[in-house]
C-alpha positions in Angstrom: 121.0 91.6 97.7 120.0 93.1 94.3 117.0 91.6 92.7 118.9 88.8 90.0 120.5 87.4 93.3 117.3 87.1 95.0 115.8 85.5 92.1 118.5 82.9 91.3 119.3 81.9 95.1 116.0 81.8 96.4 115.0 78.0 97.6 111.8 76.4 98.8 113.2 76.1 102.3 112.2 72.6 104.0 113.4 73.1 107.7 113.2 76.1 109.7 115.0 77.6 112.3 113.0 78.0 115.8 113.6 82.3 115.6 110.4 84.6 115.5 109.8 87.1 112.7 109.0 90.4 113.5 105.5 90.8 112.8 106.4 94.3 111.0 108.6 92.4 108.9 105.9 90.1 107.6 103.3 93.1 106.8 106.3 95.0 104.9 106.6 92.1 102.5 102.9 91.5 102.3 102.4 95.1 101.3 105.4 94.7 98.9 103.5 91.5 97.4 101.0 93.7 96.7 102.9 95.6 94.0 102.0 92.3 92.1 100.1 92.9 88.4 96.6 92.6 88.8 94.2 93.3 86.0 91.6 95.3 86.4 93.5 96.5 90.2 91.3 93.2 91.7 93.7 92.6 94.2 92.3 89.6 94.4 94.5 88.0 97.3 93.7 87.3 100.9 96.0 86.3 103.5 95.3 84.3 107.0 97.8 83.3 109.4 97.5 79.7 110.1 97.6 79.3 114.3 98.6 75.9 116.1 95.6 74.6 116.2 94.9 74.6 112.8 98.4 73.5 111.8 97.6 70.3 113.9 94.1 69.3 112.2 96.3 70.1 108.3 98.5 67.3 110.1 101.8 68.4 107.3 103.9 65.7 107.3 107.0 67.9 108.5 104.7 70.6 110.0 105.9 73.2 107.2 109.5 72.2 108.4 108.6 73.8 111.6 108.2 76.7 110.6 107.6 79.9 113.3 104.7 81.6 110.7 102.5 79.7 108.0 100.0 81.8 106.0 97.7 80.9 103.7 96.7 82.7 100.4 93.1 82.3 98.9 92.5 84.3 95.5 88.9 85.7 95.3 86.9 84.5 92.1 86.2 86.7 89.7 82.8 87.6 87.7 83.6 85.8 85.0 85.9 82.3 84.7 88.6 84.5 83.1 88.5 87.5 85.8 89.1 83.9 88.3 92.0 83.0 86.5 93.5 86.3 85.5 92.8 86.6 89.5 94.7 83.6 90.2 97.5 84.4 88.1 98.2 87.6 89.7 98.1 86.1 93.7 101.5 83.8 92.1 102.8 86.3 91.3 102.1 88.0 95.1 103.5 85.0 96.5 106.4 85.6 94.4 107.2 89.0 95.3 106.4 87.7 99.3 109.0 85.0 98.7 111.5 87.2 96.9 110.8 90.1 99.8 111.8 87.7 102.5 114.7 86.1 101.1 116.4 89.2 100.6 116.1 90.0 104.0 117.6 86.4 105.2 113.8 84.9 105.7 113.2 81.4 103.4 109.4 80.2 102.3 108.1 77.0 101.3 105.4 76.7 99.2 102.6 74.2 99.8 99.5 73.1 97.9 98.4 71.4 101.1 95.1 73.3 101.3 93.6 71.8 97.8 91.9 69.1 99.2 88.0 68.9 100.4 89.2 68.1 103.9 91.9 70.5 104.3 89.7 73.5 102.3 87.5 72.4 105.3 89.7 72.8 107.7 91.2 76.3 106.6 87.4 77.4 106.7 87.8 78.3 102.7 84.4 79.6 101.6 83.3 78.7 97.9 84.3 81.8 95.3 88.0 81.3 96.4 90.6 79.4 95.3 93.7 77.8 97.7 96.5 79.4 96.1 99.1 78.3 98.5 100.1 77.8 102.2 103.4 78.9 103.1 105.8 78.3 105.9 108.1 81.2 106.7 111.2 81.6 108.7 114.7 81.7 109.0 116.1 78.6 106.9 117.7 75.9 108.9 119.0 74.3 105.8 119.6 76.0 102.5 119.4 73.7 99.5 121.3 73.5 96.6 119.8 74.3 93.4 118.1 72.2 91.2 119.6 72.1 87.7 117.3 73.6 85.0 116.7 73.4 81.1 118.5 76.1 79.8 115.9 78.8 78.5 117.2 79.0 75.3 115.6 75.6 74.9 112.0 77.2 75.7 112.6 79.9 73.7 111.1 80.4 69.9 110.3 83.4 67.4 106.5 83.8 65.7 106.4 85.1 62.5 
């Protein structure tokens, strides 16, 4: 799959096939999500995988469509409030490249905020000078969605003088 298809197929996946992921497969996308911009080479992004345990106390309301793996991605603050967002700009764009790795290899994502809250910052042992960035379920989709229509870019599109 050539990297346009990737981009325009790709889906948050919602339900998840039972299949394991080879472990090695999962560390060649995270090091290929590390190809993400980064100023200043911060490499701001950190990456826990989320056990059973754990997934029961988050209690997700589909338990990340059952997915086999679910990894959470904190972004490290930086020195100054524009190093943090600059920081958490760049570990997006990591997630991206993670989600965009997988899919062309057959593996969906879905992309959670769950980890935001007090409770569940708690719970995913999330010190202070990080930020929740996202927790993701990963696997082999079970169901692929269709795509969701989209405002044409030419309508986002203007010229500066």
């Amino acid at each position: 799959m050539n990297a346009l298809d990737a981009i325009k197929t790709r889906r948050n996946i919602k339900k998840f096939k039972p299949a394991e992921i080879d472990q090695n497969l999962i560390i060649s996308w995270l090091e290929a999500a590390a190809m993400a911009p980064n100023h200043r080479m911060t490499e701001p992004w950190e990456i826990s995988f989320i056990g059973v345990e754990t997934r029961e106390k988050l209690n997700h309301k589909t338990n990340f469509g059952n997915a086999p793996i679910v990894l959470l991605i904190l972004s490290k603050h930086g020195a100054t409030s524009v190093e943090t967002a600059e920081n958490a700009l760049a570990t997006a764009c990591f997630i991206q490249n993670f989600n965009l790795a997988a899919w062309a290899e057959g593996v969906g994502t879905f992309w959670s905020s769950i980890g935001i809250t007090p409770k569940n910052r708690g719970i995913l042992r999330v010190s202070e000078g990080y930020d929740i960035i996202g927790v993701l379920g990963v696997g082999y989709p079970e169901v692929i969605p269709d795509p969701k229509p989209r405002t044409p870019i030419r309508n986002k599109m203007r010229n500066l003088p």
